[in-house]
C-alpha positions as CSV (number, residue, x, y, z in Angstrom):
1,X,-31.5,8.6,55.7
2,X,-29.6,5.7,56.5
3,X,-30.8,5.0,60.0
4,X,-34.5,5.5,58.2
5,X,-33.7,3.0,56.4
6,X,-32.3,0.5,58.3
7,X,-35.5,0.9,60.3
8,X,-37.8,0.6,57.8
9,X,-36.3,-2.4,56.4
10,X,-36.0,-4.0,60.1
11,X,-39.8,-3.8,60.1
12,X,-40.6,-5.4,56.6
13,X,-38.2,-8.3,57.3
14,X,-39.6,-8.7,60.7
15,X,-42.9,-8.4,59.2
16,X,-42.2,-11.1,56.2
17,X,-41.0,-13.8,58.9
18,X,-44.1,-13.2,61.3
19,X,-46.0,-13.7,57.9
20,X,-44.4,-16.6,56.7
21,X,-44.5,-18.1,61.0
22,X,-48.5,-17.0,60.4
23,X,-48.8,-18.9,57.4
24,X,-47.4,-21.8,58.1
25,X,-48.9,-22.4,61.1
26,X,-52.2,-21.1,61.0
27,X,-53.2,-21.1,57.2
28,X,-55.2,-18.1,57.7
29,X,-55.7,-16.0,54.1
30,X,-56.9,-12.7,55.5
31,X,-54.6,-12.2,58.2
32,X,-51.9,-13.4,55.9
33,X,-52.5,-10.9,53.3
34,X,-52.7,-8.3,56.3
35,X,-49.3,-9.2,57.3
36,X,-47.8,-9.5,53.8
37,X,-49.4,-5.8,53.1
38,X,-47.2,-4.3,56.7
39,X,-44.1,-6.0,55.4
40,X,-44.7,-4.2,51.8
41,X,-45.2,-1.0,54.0
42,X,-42.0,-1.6,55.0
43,X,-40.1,-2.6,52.6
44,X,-40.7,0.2,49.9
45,X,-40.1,3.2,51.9
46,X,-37.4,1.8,53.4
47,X,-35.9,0.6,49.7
48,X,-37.0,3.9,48.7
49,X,-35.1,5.8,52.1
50,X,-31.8,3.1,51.2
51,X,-32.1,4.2,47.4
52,X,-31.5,8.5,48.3
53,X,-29.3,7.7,51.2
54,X,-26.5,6.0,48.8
55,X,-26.9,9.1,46.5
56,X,-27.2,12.0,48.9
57,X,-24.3,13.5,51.0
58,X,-23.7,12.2,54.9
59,X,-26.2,14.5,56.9
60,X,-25.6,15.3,60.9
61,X,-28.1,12.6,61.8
62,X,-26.0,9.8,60.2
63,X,-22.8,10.8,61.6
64,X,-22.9,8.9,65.3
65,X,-20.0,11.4,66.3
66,X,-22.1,14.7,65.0
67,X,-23.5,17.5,68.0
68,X,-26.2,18.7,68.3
69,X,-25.2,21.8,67.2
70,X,-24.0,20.8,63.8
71,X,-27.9,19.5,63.2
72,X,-29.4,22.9,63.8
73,X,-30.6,25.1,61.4
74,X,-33.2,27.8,60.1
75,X,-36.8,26.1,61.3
76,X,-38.5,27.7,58.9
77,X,-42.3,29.2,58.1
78,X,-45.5,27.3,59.5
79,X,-48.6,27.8,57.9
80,X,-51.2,29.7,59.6
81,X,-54.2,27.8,60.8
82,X,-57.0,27.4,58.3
83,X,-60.1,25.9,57.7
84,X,-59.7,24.5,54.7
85,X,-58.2,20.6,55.4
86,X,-61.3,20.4,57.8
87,X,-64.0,21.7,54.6
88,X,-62.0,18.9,52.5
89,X,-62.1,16.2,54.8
90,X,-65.8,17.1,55.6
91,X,-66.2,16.8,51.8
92,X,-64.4,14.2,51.4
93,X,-66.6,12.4,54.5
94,X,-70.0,13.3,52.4
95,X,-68.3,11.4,48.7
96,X,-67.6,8.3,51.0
97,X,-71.3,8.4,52.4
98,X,-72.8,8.6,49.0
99,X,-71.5,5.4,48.5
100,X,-73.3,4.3,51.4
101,X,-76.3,5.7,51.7
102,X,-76.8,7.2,48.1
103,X,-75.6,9.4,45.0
104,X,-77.1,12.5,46.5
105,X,-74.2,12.8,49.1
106,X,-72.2,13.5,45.9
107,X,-73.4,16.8,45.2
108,X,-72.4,18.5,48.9
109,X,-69.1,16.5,49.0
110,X,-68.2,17.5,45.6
111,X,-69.4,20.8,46.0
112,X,-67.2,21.0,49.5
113,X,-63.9,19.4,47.8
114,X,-63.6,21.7,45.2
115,X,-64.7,25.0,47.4
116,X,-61.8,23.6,49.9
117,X,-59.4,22.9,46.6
118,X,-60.0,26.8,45.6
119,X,-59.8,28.0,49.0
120,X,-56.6,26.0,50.2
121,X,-55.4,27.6,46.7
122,X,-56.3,30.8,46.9
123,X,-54.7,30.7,50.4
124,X,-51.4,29.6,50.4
125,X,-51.0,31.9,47.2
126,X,-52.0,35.1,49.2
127,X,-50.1,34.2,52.3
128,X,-53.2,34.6,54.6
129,X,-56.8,34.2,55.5
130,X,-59.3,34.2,52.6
């Protein structure tokens, strides 16, 4: 975490002297805030990333003499493919029209979040395909 961090934290303080450069010199508000926002995208993971990486033990990756071998592990399950994160971003699509175009969008998209919230649910408890 250590090498995450001292990325992370690169990019916010870059990010906080472009926005104080930007300030400065072209008193611009919006793109100002823009900035501001990317360094604060920076700067709390990477605090966060800094925080666990003082508290956890060394891993392979922070060790600059470590093999690759002594990073390998077990990989682990995938999930299967499923159509579920498509239903909830399709219902999540209709919510953000209803604000748009009008409140009866609301009743599809709702109805699609909470059919992909039972069927994302019901899947990863079974293991498989609904």
């Amino acid at each position: 975490m250590k090498v995450e961090s001292k990325i992370m934290l690169g990019l916010g303080l870059f990010f906080g002297i472009i926005v104080a450069v930007y300030w400065f010199w072209g008193h611009d508000n919006t793109g100002s805030v823009m900035i501001f926002g990317g360094m604060l995208l920076g700067f709390l993971p990477g605090g966060y990333y800094w925080w666990w990486s003082r508290r956890m033990a060394a891993r392979p990756e922070d060790d600059p003499e470590a093999t690759q071998a002594q990073g390998a592990g077990v990989v682990g399950a995938f999930p299967a493919t499923s159509i579920w994160p498509f239903t909830l971003a399709m219902g999540s699509f209709f919510v953000v029209l209803a604000l748009v175009f009008g409140i009866w969008f609301l009743v599809p998209g709702l109805a699609l979040v909470i059919w992909a919230a039972f069927g994302g649910v019901a899947e990863s408890r079974r293991g498989g395909r609904v």
